[in-house]
Predicted model as a PDB file, atoms N, CA, C, CB and O in Angstrom, pLDDT in the B-factor column:
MODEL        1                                                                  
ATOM      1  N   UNK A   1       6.828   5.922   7.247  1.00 46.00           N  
ATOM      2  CA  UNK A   1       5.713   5.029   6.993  1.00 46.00           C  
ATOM      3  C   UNK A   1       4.701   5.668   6.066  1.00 46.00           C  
ATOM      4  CB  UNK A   1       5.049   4.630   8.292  1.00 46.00           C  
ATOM      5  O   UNK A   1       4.263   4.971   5.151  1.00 46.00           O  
ATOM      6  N   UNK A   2       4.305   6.847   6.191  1.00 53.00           N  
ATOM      7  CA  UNK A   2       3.145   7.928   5.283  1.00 53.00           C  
ATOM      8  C   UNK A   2       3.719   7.397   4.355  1.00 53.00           C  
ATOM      9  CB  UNK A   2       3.041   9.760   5.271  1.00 53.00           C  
ATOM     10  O   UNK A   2       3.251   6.307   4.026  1.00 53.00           O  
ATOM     11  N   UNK A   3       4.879   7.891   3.596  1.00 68.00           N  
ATOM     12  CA  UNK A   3       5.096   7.365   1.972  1.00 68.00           C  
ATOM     13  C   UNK A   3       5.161   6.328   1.365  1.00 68.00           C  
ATOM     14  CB  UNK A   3       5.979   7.611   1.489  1.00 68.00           C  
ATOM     15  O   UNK A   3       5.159   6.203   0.141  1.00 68.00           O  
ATOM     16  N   UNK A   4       5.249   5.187   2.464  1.00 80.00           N  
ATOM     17  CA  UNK A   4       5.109   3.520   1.629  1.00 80.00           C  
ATOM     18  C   UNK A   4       3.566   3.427   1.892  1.00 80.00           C  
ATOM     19  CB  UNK A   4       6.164   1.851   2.504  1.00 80.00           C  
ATOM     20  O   UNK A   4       2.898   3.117   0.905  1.00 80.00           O  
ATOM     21  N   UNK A   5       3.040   3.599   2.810  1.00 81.00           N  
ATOM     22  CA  UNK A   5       1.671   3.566   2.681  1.00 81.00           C  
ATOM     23  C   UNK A   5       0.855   4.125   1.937  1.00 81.00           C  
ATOM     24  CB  UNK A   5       1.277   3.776   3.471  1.00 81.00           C  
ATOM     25  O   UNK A   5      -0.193   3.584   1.585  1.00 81.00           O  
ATOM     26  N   UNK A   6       1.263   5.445   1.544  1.00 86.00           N  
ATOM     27  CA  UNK A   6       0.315   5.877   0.727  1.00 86.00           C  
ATOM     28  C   UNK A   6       0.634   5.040  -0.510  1.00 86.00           C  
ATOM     29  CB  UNK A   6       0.313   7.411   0.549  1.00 86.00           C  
ATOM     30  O   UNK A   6      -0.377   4.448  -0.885  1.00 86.00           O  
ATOM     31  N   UNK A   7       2.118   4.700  -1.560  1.00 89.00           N  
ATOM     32  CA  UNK A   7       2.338   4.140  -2.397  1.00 89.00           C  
ATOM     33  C   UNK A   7       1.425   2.679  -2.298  1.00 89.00           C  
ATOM     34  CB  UNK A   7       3.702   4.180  -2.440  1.00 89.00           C  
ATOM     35  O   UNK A   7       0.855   2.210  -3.284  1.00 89.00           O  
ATOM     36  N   UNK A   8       1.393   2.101  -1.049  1.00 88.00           N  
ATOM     37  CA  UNK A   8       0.273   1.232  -1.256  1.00 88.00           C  
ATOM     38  C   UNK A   8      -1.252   1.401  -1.273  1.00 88.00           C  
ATOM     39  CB  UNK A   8       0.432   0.473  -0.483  1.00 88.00           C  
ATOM     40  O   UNK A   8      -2.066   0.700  -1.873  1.00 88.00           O  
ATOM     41  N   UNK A   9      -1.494   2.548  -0.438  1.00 89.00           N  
ATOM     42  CA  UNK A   9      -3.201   2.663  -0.830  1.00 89.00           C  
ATOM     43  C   UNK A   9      -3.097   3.259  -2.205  1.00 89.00           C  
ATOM     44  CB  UNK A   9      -4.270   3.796   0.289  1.00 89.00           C  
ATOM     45  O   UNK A   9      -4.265   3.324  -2.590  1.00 89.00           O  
ATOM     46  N   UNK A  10      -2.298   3.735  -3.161  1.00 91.00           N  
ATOM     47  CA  UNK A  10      -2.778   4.426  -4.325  1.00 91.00           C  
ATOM     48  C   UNK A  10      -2.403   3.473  -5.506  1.00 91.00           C  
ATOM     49  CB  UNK A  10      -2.131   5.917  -4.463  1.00 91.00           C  
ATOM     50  O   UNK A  10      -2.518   3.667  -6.716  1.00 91.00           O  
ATOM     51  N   UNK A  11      -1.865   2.260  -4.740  1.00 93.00           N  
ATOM     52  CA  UNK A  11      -1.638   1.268  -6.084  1.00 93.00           C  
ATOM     53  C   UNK A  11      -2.852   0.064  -6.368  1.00 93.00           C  
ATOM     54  CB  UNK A  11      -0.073   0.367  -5.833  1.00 93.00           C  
ATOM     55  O   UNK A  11      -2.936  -0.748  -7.290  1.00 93.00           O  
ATOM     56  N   UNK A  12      -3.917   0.343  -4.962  1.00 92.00           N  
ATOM     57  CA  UNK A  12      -5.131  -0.804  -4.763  1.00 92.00           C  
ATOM     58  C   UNK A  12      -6.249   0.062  -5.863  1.00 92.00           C  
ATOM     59  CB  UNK A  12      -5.851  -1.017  -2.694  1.00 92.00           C  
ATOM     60  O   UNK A  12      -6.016   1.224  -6.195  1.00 92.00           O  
ATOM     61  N   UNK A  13      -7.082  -0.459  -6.195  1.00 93.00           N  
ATOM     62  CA  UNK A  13      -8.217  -0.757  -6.554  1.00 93.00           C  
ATOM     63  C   UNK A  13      -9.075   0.597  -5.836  1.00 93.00           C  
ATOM     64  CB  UNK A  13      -8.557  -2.313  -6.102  1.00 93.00           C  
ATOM     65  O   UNK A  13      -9.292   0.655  -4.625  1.00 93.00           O  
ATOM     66  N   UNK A  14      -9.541   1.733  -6.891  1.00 92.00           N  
ATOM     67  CA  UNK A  14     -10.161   2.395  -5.920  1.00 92.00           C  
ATOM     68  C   UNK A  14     -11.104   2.237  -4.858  1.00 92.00           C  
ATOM     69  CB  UNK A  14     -10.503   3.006  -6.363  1.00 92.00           C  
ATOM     70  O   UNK A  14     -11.218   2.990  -3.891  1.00 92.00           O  
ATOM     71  N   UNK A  15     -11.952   0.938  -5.162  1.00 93.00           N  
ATOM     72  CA  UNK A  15     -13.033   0.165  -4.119  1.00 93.00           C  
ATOM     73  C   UNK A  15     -12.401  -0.175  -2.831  1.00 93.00           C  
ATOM     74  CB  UNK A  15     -13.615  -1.285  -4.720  1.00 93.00           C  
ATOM     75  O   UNK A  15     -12.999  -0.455  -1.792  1.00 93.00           O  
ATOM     76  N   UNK A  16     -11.166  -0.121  -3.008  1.00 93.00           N  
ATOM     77  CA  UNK A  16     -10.605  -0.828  -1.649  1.00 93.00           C  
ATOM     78  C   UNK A  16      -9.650   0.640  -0.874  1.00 93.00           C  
ATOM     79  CB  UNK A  16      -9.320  -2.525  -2.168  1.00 93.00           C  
ATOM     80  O   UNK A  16      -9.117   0.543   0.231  1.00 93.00           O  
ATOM     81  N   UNK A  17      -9.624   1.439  -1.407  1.00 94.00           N  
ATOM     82  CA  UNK A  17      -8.471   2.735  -0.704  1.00 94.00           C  
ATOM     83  C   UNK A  17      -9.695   3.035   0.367  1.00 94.00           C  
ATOM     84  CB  UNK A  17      -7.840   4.530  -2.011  1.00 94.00           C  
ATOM     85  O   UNK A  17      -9.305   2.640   1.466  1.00 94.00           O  
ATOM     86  N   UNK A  18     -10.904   3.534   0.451  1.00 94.00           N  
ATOM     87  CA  UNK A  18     -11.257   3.534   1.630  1.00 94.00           C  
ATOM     88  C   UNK A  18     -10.648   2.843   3.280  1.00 94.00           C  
ATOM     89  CB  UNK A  18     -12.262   3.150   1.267  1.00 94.00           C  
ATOM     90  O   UNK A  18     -10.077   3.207   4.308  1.00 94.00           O  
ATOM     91  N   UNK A  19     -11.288   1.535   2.586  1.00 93.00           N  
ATOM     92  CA  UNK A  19     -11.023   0.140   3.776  1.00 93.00           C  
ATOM     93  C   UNK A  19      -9.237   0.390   4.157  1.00 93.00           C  
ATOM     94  CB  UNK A  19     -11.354  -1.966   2.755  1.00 93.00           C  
ATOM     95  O   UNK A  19      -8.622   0.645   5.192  1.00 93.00           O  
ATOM     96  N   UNK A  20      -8.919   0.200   2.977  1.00 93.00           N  
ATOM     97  CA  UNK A  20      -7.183   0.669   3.490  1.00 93.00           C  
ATOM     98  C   UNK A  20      -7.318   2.063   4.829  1.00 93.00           C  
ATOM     99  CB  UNK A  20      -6.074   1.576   1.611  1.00 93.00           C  
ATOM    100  O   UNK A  20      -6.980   1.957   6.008  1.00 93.00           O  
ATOM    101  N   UNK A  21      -7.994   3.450   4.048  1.00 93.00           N  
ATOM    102  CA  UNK A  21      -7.547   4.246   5.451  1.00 93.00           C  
ATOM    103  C   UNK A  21      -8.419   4.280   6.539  1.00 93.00           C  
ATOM    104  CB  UNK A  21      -7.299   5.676   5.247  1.00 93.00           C  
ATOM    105  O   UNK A  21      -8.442   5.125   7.433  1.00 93.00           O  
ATOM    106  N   UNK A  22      -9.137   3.300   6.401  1.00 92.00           N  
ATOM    107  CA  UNK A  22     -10.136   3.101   7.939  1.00 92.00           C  
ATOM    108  C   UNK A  22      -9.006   2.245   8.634  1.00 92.00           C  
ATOM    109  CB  UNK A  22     -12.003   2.033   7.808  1.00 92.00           C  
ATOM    110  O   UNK A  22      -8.411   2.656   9.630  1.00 92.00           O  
ATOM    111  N   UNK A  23      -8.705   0.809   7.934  1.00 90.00           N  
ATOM    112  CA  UNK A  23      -7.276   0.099   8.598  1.00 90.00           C  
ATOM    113  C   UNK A  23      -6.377   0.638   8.769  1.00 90.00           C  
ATOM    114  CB  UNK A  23      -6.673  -0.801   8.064  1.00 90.00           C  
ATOM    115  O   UNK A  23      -5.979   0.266   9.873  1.00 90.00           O  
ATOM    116  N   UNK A  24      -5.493   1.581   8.237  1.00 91.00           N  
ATOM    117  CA  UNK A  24      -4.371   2.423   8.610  1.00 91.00           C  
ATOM    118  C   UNK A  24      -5.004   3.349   9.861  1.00 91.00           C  
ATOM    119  CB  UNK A  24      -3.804   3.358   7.228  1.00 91.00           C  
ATOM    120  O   UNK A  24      -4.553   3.032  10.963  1.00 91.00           O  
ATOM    121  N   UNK A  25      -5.725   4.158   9.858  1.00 92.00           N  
ATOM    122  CA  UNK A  25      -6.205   5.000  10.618  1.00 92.00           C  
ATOM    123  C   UNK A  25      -6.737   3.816  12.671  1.00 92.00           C  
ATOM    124  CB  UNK A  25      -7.722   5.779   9.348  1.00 92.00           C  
ATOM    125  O   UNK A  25      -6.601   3.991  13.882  1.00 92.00           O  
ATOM    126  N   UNK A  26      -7.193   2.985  11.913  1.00 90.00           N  
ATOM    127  CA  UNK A  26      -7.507   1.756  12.932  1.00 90.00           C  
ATOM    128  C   UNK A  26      -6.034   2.258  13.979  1.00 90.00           C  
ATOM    129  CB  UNK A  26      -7.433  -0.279  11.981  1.00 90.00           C  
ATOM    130  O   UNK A  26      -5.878   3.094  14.869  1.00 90.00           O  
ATOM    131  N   UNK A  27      -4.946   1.025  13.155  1.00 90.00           N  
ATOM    132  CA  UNK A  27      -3.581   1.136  13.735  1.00 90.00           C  
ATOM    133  C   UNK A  27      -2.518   2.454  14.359  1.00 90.00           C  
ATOM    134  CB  UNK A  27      -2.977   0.625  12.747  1.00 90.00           C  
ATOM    135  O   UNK A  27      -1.670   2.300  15.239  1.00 90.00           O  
ATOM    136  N   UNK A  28      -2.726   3.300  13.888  1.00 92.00           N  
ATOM    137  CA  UNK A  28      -2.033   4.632  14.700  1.00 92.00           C  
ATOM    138  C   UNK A  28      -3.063   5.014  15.688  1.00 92.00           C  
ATOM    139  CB  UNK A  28      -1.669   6.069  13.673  1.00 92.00           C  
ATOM    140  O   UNK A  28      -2.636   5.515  16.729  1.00 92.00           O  
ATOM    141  N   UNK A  29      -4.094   4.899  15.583  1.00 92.00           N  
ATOM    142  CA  UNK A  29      -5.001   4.934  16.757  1.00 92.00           C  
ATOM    143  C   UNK A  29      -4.343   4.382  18.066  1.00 92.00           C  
ATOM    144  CB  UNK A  29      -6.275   4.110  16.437  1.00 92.00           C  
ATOM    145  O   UNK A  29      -3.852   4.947  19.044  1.00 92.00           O  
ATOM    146  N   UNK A  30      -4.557   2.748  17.638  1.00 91.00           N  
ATOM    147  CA  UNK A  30      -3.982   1.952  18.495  1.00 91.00           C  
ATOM    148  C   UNK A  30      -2.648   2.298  19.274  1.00 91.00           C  
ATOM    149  CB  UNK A  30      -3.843   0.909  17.825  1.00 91.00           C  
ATOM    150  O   UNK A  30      -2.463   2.305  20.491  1.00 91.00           O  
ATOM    151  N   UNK A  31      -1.603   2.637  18.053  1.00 92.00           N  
ATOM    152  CA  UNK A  31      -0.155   3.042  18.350  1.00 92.00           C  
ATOM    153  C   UNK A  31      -0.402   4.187  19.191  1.00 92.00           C  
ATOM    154  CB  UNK A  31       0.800   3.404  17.040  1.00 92.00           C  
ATOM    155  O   UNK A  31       0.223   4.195  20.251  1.00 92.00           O  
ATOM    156  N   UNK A  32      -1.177   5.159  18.956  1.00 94.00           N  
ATOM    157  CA  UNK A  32      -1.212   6.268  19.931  1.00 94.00           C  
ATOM    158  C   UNK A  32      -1.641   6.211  21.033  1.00 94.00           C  
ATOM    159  CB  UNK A  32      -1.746   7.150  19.610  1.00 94.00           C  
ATOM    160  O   UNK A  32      -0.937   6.757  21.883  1.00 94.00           O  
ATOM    161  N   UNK A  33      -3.136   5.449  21.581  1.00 92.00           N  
ATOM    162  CA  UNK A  33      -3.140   4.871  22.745  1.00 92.00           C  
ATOM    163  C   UNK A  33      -2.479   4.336  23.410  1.00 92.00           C  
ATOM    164  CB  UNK A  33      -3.637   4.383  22.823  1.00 92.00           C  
ATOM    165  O   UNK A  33      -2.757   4.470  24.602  1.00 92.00           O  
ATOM    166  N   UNK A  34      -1.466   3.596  23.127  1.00 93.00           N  
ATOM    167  CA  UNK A  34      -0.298   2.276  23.858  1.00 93.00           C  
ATOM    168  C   UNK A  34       0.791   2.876  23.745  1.00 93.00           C  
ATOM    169  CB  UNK A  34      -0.055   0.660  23.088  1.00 93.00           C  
ATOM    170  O   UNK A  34       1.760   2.295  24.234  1.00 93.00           O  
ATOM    171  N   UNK A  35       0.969   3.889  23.243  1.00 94.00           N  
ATOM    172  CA  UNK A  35       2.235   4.794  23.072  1.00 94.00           C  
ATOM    173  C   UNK A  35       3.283   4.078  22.725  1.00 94.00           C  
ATOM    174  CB  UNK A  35       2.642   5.543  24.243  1.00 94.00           C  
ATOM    175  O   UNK A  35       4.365   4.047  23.312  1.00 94.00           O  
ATOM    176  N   UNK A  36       2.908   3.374  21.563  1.00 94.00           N  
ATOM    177  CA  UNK A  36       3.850   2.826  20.712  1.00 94.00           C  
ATOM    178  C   UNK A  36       4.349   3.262  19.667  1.00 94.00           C  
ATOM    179  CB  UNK A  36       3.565   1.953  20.395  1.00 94.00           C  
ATOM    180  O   UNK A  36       3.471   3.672  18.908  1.00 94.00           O  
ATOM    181  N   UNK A  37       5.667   3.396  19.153  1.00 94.00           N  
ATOM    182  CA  UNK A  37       6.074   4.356  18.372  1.00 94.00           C  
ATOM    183  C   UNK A  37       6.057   4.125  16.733  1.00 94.00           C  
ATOM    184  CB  UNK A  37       7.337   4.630  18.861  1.00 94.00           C  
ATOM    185  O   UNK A  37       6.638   3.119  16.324  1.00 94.00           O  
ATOM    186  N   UNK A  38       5.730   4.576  16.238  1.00 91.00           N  
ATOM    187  CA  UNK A  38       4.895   4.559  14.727  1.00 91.00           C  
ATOM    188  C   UNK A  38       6.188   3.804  14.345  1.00 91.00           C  
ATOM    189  CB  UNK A  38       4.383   6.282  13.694  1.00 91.00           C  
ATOM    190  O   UNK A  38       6.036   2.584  14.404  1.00 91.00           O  
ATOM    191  N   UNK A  39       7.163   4.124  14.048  1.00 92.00           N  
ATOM    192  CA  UNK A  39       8.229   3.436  13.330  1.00 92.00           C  
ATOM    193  C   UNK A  39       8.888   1.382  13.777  1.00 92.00           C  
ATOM    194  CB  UNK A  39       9.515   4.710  13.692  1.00 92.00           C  
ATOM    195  O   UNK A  39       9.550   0.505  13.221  1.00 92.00           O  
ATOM    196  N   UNK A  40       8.020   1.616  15.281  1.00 93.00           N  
ATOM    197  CA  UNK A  40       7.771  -0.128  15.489  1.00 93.00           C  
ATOM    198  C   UNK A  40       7.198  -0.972  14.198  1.00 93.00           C  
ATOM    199  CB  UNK A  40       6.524  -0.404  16.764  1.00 93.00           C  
ATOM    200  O   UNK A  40       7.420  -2.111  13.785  1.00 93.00           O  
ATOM    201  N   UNK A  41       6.329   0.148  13.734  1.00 90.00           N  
ATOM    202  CA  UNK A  41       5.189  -0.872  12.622  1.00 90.00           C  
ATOM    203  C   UNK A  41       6.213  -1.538  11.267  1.00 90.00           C  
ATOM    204  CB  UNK A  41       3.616   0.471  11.672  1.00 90.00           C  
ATOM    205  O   UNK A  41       6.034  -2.675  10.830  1.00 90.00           O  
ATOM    206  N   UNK A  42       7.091  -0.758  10.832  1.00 90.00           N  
ATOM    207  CA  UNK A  42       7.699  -1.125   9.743  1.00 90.00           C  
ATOM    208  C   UNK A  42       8.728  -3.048  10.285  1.00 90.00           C  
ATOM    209  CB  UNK A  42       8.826   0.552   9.293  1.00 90.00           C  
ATOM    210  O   UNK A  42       9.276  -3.923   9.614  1.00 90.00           O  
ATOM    211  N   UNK A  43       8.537  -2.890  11.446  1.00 91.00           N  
ATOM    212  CA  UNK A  43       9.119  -4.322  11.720  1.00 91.00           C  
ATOM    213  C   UNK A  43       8.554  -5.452  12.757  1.00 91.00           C  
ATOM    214  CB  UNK A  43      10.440  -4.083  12.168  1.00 91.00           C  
ATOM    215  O   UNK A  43       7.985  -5.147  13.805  1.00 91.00           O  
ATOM    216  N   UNK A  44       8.774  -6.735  12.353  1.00 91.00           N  
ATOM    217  CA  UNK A  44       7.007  -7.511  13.086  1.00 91.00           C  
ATOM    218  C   UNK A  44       7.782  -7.571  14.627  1.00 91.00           C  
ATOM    219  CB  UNK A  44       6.256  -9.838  12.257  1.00 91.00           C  
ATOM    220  O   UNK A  44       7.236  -7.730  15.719  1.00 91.00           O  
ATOM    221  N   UNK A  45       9.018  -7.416  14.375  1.00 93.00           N  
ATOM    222  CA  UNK A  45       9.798  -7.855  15.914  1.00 93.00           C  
ATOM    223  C   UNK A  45       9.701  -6.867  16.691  1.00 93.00           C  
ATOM    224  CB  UNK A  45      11.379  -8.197  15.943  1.00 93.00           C  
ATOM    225  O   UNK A  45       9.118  -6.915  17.774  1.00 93.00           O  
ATOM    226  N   UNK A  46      10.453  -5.525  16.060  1.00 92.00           N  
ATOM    227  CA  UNK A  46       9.944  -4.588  17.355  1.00 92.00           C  
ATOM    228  C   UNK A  46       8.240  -4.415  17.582  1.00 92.00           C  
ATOM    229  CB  UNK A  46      10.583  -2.932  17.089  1.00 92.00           C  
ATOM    230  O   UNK A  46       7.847  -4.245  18.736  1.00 92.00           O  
ATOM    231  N   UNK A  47       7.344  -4.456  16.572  1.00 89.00           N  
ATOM    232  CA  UNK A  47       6.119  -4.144  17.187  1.00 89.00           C  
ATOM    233  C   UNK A  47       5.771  -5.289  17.998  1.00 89.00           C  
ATOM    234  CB  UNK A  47       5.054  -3.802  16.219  1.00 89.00           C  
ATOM    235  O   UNK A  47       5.016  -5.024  18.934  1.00 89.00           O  
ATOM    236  N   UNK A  48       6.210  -6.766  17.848  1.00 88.00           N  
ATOM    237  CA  UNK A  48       5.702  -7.823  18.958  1.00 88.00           C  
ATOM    238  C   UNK A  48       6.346  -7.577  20.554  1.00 88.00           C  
ATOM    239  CB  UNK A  48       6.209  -9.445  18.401  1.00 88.00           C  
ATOM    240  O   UNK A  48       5.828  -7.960  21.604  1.00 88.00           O  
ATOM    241  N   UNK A  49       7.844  -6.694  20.364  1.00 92.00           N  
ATOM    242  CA  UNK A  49       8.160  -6.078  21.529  1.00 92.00           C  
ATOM    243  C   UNK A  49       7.682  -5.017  21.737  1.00 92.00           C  
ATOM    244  CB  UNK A  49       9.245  -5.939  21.712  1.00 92.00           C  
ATOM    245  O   UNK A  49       7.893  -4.773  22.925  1.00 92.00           O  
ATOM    246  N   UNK A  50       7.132  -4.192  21.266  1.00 91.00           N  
ATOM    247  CA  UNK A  50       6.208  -2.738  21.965  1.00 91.00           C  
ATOM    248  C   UNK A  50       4.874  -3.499  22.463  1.00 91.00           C  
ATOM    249  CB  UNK A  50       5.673  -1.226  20.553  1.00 91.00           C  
ATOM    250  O   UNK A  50       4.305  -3.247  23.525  1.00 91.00           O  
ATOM    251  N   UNK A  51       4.530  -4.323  21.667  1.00 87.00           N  
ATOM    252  CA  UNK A  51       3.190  -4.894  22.412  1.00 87.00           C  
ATOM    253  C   UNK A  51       3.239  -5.912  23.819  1.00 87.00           C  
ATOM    254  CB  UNK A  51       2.428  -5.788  21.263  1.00 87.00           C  
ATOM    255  O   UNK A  51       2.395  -6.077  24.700  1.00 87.00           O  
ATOM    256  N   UNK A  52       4.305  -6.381  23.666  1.00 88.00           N  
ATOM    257  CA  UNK A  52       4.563  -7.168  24.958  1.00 88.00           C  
ATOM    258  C   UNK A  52       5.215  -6.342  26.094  1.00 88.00           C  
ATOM    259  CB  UNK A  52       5.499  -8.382  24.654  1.00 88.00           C  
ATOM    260  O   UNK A  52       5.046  -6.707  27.257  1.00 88.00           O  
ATOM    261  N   UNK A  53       5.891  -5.336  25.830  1.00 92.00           N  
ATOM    262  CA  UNK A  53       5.930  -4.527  27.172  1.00 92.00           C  
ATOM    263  C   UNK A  53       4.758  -3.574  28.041  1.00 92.00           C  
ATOM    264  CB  UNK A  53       6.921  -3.646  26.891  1.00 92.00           C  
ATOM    265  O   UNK A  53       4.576  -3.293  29.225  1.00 92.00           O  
ATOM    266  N   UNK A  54       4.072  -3.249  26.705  1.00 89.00           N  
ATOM    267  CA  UNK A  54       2.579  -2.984  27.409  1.00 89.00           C  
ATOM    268  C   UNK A  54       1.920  -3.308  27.931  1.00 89.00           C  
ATOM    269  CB  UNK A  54       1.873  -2.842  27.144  1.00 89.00           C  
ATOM    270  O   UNK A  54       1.809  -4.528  27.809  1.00 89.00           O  
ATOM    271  N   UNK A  55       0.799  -2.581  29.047  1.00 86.00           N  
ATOM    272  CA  UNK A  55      -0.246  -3.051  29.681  1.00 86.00           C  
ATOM    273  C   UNK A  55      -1.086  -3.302  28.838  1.00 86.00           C  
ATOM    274  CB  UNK A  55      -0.709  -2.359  30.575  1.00 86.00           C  
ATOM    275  O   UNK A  55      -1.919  -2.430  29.087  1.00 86.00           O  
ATOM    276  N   UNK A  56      -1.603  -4.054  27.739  1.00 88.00           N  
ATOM    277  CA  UNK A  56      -2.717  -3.844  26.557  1.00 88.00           C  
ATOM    278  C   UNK A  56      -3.524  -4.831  27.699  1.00 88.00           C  
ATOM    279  CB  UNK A  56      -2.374  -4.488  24.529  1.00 88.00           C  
ATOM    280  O   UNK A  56      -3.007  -5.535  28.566  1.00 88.00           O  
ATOM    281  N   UNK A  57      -4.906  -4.640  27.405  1.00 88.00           N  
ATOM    282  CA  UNK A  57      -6.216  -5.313  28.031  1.00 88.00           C  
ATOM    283  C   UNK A  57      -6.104  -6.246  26.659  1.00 88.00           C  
ATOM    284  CB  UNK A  57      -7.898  -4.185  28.374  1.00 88.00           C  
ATOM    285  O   UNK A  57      -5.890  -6.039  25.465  1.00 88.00           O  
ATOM    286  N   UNK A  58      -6.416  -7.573  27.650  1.00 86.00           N  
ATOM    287  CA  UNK A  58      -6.508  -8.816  26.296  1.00 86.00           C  
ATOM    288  C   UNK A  58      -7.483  -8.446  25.493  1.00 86.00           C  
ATOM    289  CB  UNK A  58      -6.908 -10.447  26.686  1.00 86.00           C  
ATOM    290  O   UNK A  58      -7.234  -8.477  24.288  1.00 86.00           O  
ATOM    291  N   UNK A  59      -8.860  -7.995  25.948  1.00 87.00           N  
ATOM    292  CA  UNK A  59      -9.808  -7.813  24.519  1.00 87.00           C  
ATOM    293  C   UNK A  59      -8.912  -6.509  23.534  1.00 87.00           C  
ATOM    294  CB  UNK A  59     -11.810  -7.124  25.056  1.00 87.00           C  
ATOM    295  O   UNK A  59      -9.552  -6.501  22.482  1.00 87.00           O  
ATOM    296  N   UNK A  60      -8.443  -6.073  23.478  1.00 85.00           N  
ATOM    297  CA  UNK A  60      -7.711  -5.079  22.711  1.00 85.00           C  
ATOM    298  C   UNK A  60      -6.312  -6.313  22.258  1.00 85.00           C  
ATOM    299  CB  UNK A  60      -7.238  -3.417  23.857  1.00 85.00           C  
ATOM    300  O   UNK A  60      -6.386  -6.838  21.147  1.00 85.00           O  
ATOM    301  N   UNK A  61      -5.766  -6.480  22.684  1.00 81.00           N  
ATOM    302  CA  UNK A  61      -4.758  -7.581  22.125  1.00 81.00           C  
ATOM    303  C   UNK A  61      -5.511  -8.529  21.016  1.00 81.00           C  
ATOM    304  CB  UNK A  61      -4.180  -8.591  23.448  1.00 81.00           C  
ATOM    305  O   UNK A  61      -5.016  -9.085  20.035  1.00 81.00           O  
ATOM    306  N   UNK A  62      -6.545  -8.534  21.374  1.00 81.00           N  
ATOM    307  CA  UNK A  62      -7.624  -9.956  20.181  1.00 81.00           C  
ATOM    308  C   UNK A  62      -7.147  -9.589  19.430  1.00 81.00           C  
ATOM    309  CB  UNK A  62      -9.372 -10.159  19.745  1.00 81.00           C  
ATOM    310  O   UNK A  62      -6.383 -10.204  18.686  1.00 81.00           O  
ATOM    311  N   UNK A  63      -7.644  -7.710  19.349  1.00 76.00           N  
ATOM    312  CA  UNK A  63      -8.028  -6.780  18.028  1.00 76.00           C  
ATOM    313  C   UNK A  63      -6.342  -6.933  17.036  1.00 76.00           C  
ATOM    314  CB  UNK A  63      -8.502  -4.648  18.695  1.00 76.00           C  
ATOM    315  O   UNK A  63      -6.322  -6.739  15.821  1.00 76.00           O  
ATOM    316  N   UNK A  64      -5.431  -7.196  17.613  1.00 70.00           N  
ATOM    317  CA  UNK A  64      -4.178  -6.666  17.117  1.00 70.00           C  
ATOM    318  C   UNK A  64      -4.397  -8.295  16.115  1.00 70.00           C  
ATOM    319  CB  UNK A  64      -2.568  -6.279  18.498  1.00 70.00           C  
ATOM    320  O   UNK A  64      -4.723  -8.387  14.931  1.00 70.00           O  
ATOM    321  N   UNK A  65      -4.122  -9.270  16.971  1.00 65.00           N  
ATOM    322  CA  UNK A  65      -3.409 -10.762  16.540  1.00 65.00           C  
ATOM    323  C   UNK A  65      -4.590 -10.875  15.677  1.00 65.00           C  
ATOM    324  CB  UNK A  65      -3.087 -12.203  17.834  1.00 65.00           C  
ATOM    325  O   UNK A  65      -4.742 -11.870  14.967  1.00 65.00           O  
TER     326      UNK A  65                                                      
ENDMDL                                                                          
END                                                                             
């Protein structure tokens, strides 16, 4: 995931690569709390199944959807 991501924060607009690694940084946060495994993210199906086997508190679920 590091190397497509970075290829995308370094292809935006320098005004916007910040906001990109506050949002990237957001999400492995998340993934690390819920102990969800970083490589879920590259696909919407397994991460909608790492999130549904979890205990996530709905106000934290808002944050995802």
């Amino acid at each position: 995931m590091a190397s497509s991501s970075d290829q995308a924060r370094d292809s935006l607009p320098e005004q916007y690569r910040i906001h990109f690694d506050e949002l990237r940084s957001g999400i492995l946060a998340f993934c690390t709390e819920f102990e969800i495994p970083v490589s879920a993210l590259s696909n919407k199906e397994d991460f909608g199944k790492q999130l549904t086997s979890k205990k996530i508190p709905t106000e934290r679920m808002e944050e995802v959807v």
